[in-house]
N, C-alpha and C positions, 0 to 999 in steps of 0.2 A: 801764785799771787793772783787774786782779782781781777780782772780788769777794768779797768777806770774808765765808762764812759765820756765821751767827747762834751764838753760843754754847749750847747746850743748854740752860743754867741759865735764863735768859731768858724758854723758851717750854715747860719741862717743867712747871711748875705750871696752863700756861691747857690743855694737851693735857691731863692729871692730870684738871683741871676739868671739861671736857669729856667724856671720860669717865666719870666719875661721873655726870654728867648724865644721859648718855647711857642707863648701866645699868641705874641709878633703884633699887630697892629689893630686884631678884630678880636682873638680869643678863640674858644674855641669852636668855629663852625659847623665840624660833624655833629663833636656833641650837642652843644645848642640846638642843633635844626632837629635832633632826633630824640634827646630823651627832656621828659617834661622836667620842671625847676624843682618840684616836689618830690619827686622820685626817690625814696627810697633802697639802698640793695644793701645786701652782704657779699663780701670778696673776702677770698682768702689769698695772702701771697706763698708761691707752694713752689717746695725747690723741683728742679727739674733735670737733675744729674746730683750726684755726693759733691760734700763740700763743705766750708765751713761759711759760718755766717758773720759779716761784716758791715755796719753801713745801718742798721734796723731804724734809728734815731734822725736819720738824715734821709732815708727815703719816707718816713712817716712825718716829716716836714714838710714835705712837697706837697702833702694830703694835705695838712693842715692850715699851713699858708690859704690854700684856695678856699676851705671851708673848717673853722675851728671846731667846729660841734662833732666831725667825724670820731667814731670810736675804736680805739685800733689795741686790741687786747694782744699782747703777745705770747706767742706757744714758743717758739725757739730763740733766744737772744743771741747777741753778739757774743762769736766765739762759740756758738752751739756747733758741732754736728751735726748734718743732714744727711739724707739719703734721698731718691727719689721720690715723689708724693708727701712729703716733708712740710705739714703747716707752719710756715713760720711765724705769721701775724693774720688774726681775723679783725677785717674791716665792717664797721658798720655806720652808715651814712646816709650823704647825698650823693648818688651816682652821679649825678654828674661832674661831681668832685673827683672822685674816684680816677672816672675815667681821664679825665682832663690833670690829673697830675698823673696819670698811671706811668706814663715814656719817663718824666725826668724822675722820677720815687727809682724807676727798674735799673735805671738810667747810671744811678748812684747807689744804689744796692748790690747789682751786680758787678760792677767793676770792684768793687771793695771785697765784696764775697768772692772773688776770685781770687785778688789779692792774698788776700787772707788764708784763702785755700790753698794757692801756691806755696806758701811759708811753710804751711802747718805740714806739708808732702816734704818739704827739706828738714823742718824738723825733725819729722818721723825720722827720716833716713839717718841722723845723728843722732838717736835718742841713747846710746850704747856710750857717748862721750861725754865729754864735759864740755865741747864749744857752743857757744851761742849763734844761733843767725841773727844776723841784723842785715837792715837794706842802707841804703845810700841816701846821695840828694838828687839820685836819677830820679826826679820825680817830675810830674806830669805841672808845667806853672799852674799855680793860685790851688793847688789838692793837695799841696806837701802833708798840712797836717793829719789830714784825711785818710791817705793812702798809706802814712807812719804808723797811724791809729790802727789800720788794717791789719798791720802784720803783726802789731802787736796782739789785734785778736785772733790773727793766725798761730798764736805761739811765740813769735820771735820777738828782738827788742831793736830797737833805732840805735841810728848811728847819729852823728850829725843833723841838730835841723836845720841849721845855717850857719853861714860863713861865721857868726858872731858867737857863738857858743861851746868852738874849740879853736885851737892852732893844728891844722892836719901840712904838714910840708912837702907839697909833692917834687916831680925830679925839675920841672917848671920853676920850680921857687929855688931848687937848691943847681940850677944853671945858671938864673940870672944871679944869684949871689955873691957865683965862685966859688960851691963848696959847701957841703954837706954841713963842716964846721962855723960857717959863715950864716948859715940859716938858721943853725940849731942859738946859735949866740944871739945874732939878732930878736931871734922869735921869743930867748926865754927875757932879755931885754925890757922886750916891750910886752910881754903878757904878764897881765895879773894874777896874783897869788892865789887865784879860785881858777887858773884857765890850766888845761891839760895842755901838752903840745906831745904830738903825732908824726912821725915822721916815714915818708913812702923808700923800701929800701927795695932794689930790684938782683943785688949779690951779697952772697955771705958777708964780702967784703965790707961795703959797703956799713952792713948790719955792727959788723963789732968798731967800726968807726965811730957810728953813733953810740956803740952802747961805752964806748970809753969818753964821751962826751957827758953821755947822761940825760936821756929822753923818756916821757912816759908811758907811751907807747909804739909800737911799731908795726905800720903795717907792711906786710911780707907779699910782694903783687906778683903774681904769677908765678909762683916758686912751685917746683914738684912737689910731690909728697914727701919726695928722701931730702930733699933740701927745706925743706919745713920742720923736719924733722931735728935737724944738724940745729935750725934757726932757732928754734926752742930749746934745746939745750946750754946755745952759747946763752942764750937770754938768763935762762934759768933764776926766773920770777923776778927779775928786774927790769923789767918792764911789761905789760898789756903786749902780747904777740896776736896779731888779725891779718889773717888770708882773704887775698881775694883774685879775682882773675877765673873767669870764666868756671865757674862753679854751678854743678848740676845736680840735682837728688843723689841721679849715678855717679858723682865724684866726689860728694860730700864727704863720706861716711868716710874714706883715703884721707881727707885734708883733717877729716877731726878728730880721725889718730893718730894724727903726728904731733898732739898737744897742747895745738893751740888754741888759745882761751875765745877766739871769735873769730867769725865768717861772712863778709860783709860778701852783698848780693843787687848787685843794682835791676836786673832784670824783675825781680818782685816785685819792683812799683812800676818800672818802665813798661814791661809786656808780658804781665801776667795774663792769662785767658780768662773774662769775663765767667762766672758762673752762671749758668740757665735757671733762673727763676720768674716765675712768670702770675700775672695778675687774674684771679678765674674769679667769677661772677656764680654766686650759689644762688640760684632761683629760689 
């Protein structure tokens, strides 16, 4: 499937932000005192290790915010592959533009393109199955959509954006309740007729509890590979089965052949490693 670029409106106010941040109360002094108003240049942004790309739309904001007329042709889109030396977008401007949005454009480029790169390294690792990665709502406040959007151009798909758009029942919800039955009732209650309900099971037991209640899906938290395995079978296609619980490239490929249909991963948004791309100046 395509990937759906991010709407502008979305991420013009956290680029906006940043910026402002950035400039603080004078703008920018190096540049200013050093390169003339008129000035001229071409830049290219060039990856600087393997990886995938993430974020191209949202750092060529930061350029454009400061000066509209910049021309930013792109060689590698969101969701490309890179390698080292890797053109991704050629800049043509006012340098002092350039330079002066160049921190928050790298800022927000590379954290996503690492994002993104993270995913696409666990997807690989599962490509032999049928489960999906997805990330969480480990997400970094006011970047949730940004950093969902990431992984989705790493390969992977979202879980949850907010509390408002599923019923997920963790073991929190089914203590204060009194019971796994008590939550599952309550929640299908009061959810409407378009909302999924999720429920967090930590033993087999546990699982065929729910599944003689009647839920939509289940997520299975820190269960072995051999008991993932058992879990998917009681399920057997009656409900959505998602692993999760400390899940690495190296243990993926175990978890997602034991059947289950998804692999939620909070660490891809929380603490992916930035990717190295960097802003070079072509004389």
């Amino acid at each position: 499937m395509a990937l759906s670029l991010l709407p502008p409106l979305l991420f013009e106010p956290l680029v906006r932000a940043a910026l402002v941040e950035d400039l603080g109360r004078a703008g920018d002094l190096t540049t200013d005192a050093i390169v003339p108003p008129d000035l001229r240049a071409t830049t290219v942004l060039a990856a600087r290790q393997p990886g995938v790309v993430a974020g191209l739309d949202v750092a060529a904001q930061a350029f454009r915010l400061i000066d509209p007329s910049i021309e930013i042709a792109v060689e590698q889109g969101d969701g490309s592959v890179v390698s080292p030396g890797s053109i991704i977008a050629t800049l043509r401007g006012s340098a002092r533009a350039m330079l002066t949005g160049e921190r928050t454009a790298l800022n927000f480029l590379c954290h996503l393109s690492g994002i993104a790169t993270a995913t696409a390294t666990v997807v690989s690792a599962v490509r032999d199955f049928n489960a999906q990665i997805v990330c969480t709502r480990k997400t970094t406040p006011g970047l949730r959509a940004l950093q969902k959007y990431a992984v989705r151009a790493g390969g992977g798909g979202n879980h949850r954006f907010g509390l408002d758009d599923a019923v997920l029942i963790k073991d929190n919800h089914v203590a204060i309740a009194g019971g796994i039955r008590k939550a599952l009732e309550r929640a299908r209650a009061a959810a409407g007729h378009m909302v999924k309900i999720e429920l967090e099971v930590d033993t087999l037991a546990q699982l065929e509890e729910a599944l003689d209640i009647g839920v939509d899906a289940v997520l299975l938290d820190n269960m072995t590979p051999d008991e993932l395995r058992q879990a998917v079978a009681m399920v057997d296609g009656r409900a959505l089965t998602e692993a999760s619980g400390r899940v690495t490239a190296a243990t993926a490929p175990a978890i997602a052949a034991s059947g289950v249909d998804l692999i939620s991963i909070g660490w891809l948004t929380h603490s992916a490693p930035a990717l190295d791309i960097g802003l070079d100046y072509h004389a």
